[in-house]
C-alpha positions as CSV (number, residue, x, y, z in Angstrom):
1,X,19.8,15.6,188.3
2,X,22.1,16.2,191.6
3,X,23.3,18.6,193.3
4,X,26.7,19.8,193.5
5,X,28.2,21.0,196.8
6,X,25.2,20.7,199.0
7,X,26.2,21.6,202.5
8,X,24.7,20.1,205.5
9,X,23.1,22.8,207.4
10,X,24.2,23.6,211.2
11,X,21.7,22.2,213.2
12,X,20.8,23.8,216.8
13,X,18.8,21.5,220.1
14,X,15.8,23.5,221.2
15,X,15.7,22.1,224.8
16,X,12.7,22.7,227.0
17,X,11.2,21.7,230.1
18,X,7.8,22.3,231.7
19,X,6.0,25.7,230.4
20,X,8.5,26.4,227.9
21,X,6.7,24.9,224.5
22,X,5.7,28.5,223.5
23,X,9.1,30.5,224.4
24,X,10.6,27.1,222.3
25,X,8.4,27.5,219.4
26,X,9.2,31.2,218.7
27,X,12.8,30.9,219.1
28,X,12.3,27.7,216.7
29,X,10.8,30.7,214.5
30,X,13.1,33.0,215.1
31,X,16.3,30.8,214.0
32,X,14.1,29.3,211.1
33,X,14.1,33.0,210.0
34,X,17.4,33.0,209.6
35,X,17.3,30.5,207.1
36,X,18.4,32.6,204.1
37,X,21.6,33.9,205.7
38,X,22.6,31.3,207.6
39,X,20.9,27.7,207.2
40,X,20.4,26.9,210.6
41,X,18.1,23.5,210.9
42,X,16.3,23.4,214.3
43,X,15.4,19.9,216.3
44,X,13.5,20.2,219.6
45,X,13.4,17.8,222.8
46,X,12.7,17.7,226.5
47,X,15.5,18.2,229.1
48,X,14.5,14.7,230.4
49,X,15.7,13.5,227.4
50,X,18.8,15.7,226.7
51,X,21.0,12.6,227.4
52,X,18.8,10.4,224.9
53,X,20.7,12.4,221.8
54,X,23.3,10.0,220.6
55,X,25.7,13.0,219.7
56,X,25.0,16.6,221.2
57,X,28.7,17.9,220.1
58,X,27.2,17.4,216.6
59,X,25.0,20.4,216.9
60,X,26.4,23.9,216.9
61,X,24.3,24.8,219.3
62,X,22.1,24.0,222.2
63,X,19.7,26.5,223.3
64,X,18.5,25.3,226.8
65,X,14.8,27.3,227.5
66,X,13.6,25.1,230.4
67,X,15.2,22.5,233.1
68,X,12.4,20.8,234.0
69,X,13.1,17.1,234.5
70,X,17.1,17.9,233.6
71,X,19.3,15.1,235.4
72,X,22.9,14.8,236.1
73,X,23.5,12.7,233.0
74,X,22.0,15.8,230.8
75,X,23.7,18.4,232.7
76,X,27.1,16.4,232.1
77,X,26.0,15.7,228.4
78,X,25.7,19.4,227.7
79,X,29.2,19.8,229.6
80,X,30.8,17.3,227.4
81,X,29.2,18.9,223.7
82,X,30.2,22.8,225.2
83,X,33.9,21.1,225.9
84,X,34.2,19.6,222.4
85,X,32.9,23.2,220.6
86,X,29.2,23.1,220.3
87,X,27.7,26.3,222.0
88,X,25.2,26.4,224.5
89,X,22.9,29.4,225.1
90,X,21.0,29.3,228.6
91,X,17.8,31.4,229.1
92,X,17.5,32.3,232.4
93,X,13.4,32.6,232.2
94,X,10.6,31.3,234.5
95,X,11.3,27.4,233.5
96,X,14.7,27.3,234.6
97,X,15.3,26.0,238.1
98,X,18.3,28.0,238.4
99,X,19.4,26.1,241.7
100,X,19.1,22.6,240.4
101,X,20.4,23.4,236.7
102,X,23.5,25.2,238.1
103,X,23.9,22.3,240.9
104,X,23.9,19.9,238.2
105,X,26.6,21.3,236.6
106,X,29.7,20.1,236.4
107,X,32.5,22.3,238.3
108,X,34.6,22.8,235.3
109,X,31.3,24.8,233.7
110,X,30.8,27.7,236.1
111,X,27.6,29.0,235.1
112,X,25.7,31.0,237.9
113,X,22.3,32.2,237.5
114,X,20.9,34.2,240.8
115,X,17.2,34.7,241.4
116,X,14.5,36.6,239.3
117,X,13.4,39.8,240.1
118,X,10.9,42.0,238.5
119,X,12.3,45.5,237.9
120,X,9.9,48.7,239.4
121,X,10.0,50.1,236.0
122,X,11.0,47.6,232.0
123,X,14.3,47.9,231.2
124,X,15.7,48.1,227.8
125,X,18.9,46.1,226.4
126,X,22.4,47.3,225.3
127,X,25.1,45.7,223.1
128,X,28.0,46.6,224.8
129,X,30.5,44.8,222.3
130,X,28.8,45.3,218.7
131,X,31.4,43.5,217.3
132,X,30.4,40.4,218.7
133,X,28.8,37.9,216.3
134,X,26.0,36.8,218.7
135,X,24.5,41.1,217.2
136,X,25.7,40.2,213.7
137,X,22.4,39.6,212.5
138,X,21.1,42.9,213.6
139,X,24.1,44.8,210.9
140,X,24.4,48.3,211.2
141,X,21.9,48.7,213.6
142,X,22.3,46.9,217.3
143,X,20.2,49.8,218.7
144,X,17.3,48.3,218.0
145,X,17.6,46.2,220.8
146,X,16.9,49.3,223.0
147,X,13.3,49.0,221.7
148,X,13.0,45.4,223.6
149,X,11.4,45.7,227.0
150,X,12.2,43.2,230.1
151,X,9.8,42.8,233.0
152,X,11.4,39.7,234.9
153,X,15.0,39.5,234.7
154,X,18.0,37.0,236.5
155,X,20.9,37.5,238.4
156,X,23.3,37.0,236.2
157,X,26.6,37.7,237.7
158,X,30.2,39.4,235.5
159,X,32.8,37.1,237.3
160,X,35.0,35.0,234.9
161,X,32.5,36.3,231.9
162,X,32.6,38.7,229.2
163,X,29.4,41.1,229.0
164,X,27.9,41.3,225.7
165,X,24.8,43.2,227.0
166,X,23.7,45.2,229.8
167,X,19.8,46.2,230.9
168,X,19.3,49.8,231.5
169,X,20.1,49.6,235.3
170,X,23.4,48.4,234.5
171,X,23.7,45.0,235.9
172,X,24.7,41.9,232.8
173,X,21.8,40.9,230.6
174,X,24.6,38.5,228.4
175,X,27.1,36.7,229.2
176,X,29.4,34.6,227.4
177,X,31.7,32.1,229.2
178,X,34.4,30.0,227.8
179,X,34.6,26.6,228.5
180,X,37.6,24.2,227.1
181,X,36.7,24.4,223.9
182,X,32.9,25.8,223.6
183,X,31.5,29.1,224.7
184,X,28.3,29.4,226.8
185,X,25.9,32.4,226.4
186,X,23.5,33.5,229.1
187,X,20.1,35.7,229.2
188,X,19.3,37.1,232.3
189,X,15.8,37.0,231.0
190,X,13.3,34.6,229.0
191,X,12.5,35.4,224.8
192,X,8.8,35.5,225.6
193,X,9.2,38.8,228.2
């Protein structure tokens, strides 16, 4: 017996850098979830070893939690994947050296993340464009991200972005930046706050 048709699941790069094993291993979960409506196969590695993948434009994804140890052959690695159309989705949490991941960059991918600040009261999440297949999964009802709380959150600033999502205070918790011919999503926050 064989199977007809078998389709090679989209695979998505977990990368992570010090501290960041237990934010990577629920959002490992979390896409695994997904399994039965989407098929996504996760890998995992280490930002010091982002530039060790022989092909990162093969993934549809990369989902950087942590910088730790990142160089300027990784950084220019995830430029080059984003450029040929594999997304990238930064988490602006506690293990991201924002300074030296956005230094690293490469000018033509203008991601800024500012510093963290903890809010005097949790804020809550809005979708601000529903229609926007990063809320897909949540259907008919993209309200229940008002029922997340955030205690640290990042600068994350609006120029040259779309906003997907905005805390309750009104500054960008998501945004999603184009770059030749990939798009980059960024949290203002970690997935373990």
């Amino acid at each position: 017996y064989f199977v007809l048709d078998a389709r090679a699941r989209p695979r998505v790069l977990l990368v992570t850098g010090d501290g960041a094993a237990s934010a990577a291993f629920y959002m490992g979960k979390a896409i695994e979830a997904t399994e039965a409506q989407s098929g996504f196969a996760v890998d995992r590695t280490t930002a010091d070893q982002v530039d060790d993948r022989p092909d990162l434009s093969s993934y549809a994804a990369v989902v950087v939690l942590g910088s730790g140890g990142l160089d300027k052959r990784g950084a220019d690695a995830l430029a080059d994947a984003t450029s040929r159309g594999t997304g990238l989705v930064v988490v602006a949490g506690p293990t991201i050296d924002a300074t030296r991941f956005t230094s690293l960059l490469p000018p033509s991918l203008p991601i800024t993340i500012g510093p963290r600040s903890s809010p005097e009261v949790p804020l809550s999440l809005a979708a601000t464009d529903v229609r926007h297949p990063v809320f897909a999964a949540l259907g008919s009802e993209p309200g229940l991200l008002g029922s997340v709380r955030f205690v640290q959150i990042a600068s994350v600033p609006d120029r040259d972005a779309s906003v997907l999502a905005r805390f309750s205070n009104g500054t960008p918790a998501l945004v999603e930046l184009r770059h030749q011919g990939g798009r980059v999503l960024v949290l203002a926050s970690d997935v373990a706050n």
